[in-house]
C-alpha positions in Angstrom: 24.5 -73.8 -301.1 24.2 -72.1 -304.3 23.8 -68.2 -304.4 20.1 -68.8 -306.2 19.2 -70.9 -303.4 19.9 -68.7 -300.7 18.1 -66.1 -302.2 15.4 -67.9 -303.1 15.0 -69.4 -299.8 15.1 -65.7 -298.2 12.5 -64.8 -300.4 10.0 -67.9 -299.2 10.7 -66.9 -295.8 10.2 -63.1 -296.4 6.9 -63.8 -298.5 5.8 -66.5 -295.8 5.9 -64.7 -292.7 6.5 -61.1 -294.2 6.0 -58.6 -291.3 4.3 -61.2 -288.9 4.3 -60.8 -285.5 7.0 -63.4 -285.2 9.1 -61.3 -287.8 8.3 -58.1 -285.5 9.7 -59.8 -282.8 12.9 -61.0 -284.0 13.9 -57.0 -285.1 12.5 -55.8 -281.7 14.9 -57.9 -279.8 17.6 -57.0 -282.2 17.1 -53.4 -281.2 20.2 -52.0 -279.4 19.1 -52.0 -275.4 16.0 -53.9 -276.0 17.6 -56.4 -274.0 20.7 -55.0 -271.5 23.9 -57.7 -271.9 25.7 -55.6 -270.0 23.4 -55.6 -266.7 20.9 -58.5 -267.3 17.9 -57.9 -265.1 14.8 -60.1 -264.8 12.9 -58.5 -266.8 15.3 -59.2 -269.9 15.6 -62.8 -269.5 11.7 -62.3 -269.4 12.1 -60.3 -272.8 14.4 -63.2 -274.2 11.3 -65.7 -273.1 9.3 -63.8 -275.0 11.4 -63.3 -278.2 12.2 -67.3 -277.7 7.9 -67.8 -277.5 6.4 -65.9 -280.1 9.4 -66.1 -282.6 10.9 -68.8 -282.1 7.4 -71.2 -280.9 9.4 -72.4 -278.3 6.3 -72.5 -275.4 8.6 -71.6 -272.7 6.7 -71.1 -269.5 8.4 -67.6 -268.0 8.6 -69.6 -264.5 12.1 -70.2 -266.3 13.2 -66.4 -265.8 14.9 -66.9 -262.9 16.7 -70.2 -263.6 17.5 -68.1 -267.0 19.2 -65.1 -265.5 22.0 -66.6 -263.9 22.8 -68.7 -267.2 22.3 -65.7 -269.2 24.8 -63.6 -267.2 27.1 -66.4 -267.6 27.3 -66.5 -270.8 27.3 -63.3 -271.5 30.3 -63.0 -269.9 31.9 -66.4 -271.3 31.7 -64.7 -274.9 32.5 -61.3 -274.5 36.0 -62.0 -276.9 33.6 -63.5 -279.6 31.0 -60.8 -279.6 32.1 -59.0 -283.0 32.8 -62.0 -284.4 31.1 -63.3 -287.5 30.5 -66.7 -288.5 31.7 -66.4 -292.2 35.3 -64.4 -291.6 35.7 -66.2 -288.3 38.7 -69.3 -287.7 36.6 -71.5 -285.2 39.9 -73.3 -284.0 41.3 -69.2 -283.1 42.5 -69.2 -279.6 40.6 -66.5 -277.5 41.1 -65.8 -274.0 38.4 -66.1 -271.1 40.0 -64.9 -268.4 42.7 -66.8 -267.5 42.1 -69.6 -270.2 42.7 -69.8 -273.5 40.1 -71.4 -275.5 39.3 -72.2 -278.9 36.4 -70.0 -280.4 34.8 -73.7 -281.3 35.3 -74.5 -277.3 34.0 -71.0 -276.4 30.5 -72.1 -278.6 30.7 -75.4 -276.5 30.5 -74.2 -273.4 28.2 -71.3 -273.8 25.5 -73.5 -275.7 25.6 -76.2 -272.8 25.1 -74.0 -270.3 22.1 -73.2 -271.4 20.8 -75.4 -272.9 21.3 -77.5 -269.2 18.7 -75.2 -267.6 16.0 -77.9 -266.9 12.8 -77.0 -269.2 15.1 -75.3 -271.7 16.9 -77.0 -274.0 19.0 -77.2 -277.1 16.8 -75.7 -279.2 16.5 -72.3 -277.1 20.0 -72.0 -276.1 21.3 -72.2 -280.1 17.9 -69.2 -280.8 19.4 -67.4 -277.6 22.5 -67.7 -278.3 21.9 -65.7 -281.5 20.3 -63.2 -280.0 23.6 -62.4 -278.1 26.3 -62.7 -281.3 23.7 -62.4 -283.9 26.4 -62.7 -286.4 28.1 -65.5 -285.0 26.2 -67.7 -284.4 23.3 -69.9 -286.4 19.7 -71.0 -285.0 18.9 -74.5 -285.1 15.9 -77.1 -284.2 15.4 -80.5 -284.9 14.5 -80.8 -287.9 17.8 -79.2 -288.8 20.3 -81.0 -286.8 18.4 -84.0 -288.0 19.4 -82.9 -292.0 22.8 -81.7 -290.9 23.5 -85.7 -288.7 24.2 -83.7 -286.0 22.5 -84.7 -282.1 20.8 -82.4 -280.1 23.7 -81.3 -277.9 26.5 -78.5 -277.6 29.4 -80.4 -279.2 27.6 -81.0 -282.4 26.8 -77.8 -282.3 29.9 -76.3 -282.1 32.4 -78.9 -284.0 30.1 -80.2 -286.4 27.0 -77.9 -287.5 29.1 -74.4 -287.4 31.8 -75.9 -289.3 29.3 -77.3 -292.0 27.5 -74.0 -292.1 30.7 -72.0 -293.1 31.5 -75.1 -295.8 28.0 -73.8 -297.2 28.3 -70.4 -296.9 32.3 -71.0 -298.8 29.9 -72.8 -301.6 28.3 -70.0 -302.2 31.3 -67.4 -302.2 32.5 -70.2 -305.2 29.6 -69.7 -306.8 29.1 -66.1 -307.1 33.0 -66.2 -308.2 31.7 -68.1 -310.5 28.6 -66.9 -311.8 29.1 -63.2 -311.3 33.5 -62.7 -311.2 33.2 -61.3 -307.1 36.4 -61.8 -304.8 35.3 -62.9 -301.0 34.7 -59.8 -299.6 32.8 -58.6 -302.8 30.8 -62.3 -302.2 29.7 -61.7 -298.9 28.8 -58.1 -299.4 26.6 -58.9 -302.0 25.2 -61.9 -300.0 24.2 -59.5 -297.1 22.6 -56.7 -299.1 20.7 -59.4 -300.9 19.2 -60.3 -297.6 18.7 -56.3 -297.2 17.1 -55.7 -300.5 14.5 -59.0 -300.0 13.9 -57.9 -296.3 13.9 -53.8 -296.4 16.3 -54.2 -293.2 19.6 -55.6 -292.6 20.4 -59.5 -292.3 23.3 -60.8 -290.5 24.7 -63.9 -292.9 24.0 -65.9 -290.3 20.2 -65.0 -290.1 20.5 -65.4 -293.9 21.8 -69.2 -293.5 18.9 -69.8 -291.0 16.5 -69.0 -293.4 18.6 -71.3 -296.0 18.0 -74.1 -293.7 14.8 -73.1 -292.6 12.1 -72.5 -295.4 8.5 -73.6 -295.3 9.1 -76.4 -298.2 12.3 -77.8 -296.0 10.4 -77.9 -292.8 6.8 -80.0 -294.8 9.8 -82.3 -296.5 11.9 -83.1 -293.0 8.3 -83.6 -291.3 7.4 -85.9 -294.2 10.5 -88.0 -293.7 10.4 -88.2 -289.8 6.8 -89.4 -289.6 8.0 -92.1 -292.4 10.1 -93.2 -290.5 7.5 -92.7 -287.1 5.6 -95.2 -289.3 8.3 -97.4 -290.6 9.7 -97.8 -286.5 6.0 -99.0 -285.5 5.5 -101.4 -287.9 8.7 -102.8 -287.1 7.7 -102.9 -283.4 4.6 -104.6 -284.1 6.4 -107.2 -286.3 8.4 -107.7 -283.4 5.4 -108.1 -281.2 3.9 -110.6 -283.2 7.1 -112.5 -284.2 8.1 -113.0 -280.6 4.1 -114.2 -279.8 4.6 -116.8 -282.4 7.9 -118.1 -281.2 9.5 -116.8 -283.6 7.4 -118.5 -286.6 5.8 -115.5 -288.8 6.0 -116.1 -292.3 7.1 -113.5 -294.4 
């Protein structure tokens, strides 16, 4: 990732969806309070339903609220030692404690991404937008369009030992670059990569959020959907070939 295409992929995202409702919703829930980690209620794993709905487009019904809770409180528990953390200055294989364990901060991701992303009519897709919400400097959003581009699965170990390590390898790319390009040290790198994000959005942008809207522009998303319905198409004909093959025993010319 190359410090032009980050910003110019901020900039899609911030002339795409501008100060939509979705946009609205994502600095609402970043509010301080708007949701209480401290003494999780119903009514905030209702607000993180909502955030996850008309942000994320994640059609959650908010029967899940009270499956949610229980997770929620878990977890935000489980990364209390993480919660400053930030993806781009942070060792994933750091030791950490939780409670009477030690664990690798990669481990602590683990765990906390599959617990809720086992709540039955949740998902991995949720858990990773949640899970920002909570460390929204820590960690990155995902779907499946991204883990598809990334080869990662659907699940909390890719998650943790195979996309967050390859999103700090891109984020390091573009500290290179502006090293480069424009003579900044790390720290000068990353400052200028976060008020960047400020100056194209008029309000602060964790680098995470920023890699998140690397990975996730409008022309990324038409171009993965593209390819999987290619290969949709490709799978079918392939079954039908099958079909057909297997009706002539096996004598179909080419």
């Amino acid at each position: 990732m190359k410090i032009d295409e980050l910003k110019r992929a901020v900039q899609e995202n911030q002339c795409a969806f501008g100060m939509s409702p979705g946009v609205l919703e994502y600095t609402r829930v970043m509010e301080p309070n708007h949701i209480r980690w401290d003494n999780l209620s119903l009514d905030d794993a209702n607000k993180v339903l909502d955030f996850l709905n008309k942000w994320g487009r994640c059609r959650l019904s908010h029967e899940l609220a009270g499956s949610l809770l229980p997770s929620l409180q878990t977890v935000a528990m489980f990364v209390k030692p993480i919660l400053n953390k930030r993806i781009e200055d942070t060792t994933l294989k750091e030791v950490v404690r939780i409670g009477r364990e030690c664990l690798m901060v990669q481990r602590v991701a683990h765990c906390a991404f599959d617990e809720l992303a086992s709540i039955a009519g949740f998902g991995p897709v949720p858990a990773s937008k949640t899970l920002h919400v909570l460390v929204p400097g820590f960690f990155i959003m995902w779907d499946n369009a991204i883990s598809r581009r990334y080869g990662c699965r659907l699940q909390g170990y890719d998650y943790a030992f195979k996309f967050l390590p390859r999103m700090q390898a891109e984020i390091e790319e573009c500290v290179a670059d502006l090293k480069v390009s424009l003579g900044l040290n790390r720290s000068q790198s990353l400052k200028y990569i976060r008020d960047e994000g400020e100056r194209i959005w008029g309000e602060s942008r964790t680098v995470a959020k920023l890699v998140d809207e690397y990975n996730w522009t409008p022309e990324k998303i038409k171009r993965s959907a593209k390819k999987n319905a290619e290969r949709q198409l490709i799978a079918a004909h392939e079954k039908e070939y099958d079909k057909l093959l297997k009706a002539a025993g096996g004598n179909v010319e080419e």
